[in-house]
C-alpha positions, 0 to 999 in steps of 0.5 A: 500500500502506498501513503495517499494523504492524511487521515479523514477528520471527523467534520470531513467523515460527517459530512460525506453522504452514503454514496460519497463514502462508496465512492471513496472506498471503491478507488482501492485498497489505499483509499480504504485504508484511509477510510478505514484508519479516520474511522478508527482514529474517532472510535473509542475502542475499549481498552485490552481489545483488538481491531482489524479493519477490512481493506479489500473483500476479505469480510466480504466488502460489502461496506465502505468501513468495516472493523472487527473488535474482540478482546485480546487473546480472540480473533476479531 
């Protein structure tokens, strides 16, 4: 994967409709990361829990965003 900028701020990410946030996330793997990476950066996540995030179809891509969460120790 390649650096394409910086992260989304939370403003940006609120005001992007559902279709801009497709749109986005279907210019590839890097943008999604992007995508993904914003979101996870605003997210609490609760302490001793792990994340994986989806940035082709390995969850099934069916979502511009998708994050895992489980405690350590399991598989998200």
């Amino acid at each position: 994967m390649k650096f394409i900028g910086t992260l989304l701020r939370k403003s940006e990410l609120h005001a992007m409709s559902a279709v801009e946030l497709e749109q986005f996330a279907e210019r590839g793997q890097d943008y999604r990361h992007v995508l993904s990476c914003s979101v996870l950066n605003i997210l609490k996540v609760p302490q001793g829990c792990v994340v994986e995030a989806e940035y082709g179809s390995e969850f099934g891509g069916l979502y511009p965003v998708t994050l895992r969460i489980a405690p350590k120790g399991e598989s998200p």
